[in-house]
C-alpha positions, -999 to +999 in steps of 0.1 A: -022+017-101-006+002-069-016-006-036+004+013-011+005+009+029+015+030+061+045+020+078+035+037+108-003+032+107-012+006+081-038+029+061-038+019+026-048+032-004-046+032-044-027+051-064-002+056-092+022+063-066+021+071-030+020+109-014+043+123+005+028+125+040+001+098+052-038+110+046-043+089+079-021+097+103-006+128+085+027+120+090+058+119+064+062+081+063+074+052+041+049+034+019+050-002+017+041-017-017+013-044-009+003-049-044+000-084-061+020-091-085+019-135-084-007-154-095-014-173-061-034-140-051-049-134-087-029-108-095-052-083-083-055-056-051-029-066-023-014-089-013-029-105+017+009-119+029+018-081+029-007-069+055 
């Protein structure tokens, strides 16, 4: 499960992978990866950096 982000509207949201058009702002856009993945941040949700 990843945390994925709006490149257009910054809503975020998990999931295994992101949908096609934004729930938010209903458009077809690029999700951003914000998950954490380095132990500075736990490991956990998102990355704050990525916000």
């Amino acid at each position: 499960m990843g945390d994925w982000k709006c490149n257009k509207c910054g809503y975020t949201l998990k999931a295994e992978k992101p949908p096609e058009k934004c729930l938010s702002c209903k458009e077809k856009c690029e999700f951003l990866d914000v998950s954490c993945y380095i132990p500075e941040c736990g490991m956990t949700g998102s990355d704050p950096r990525l916000r």
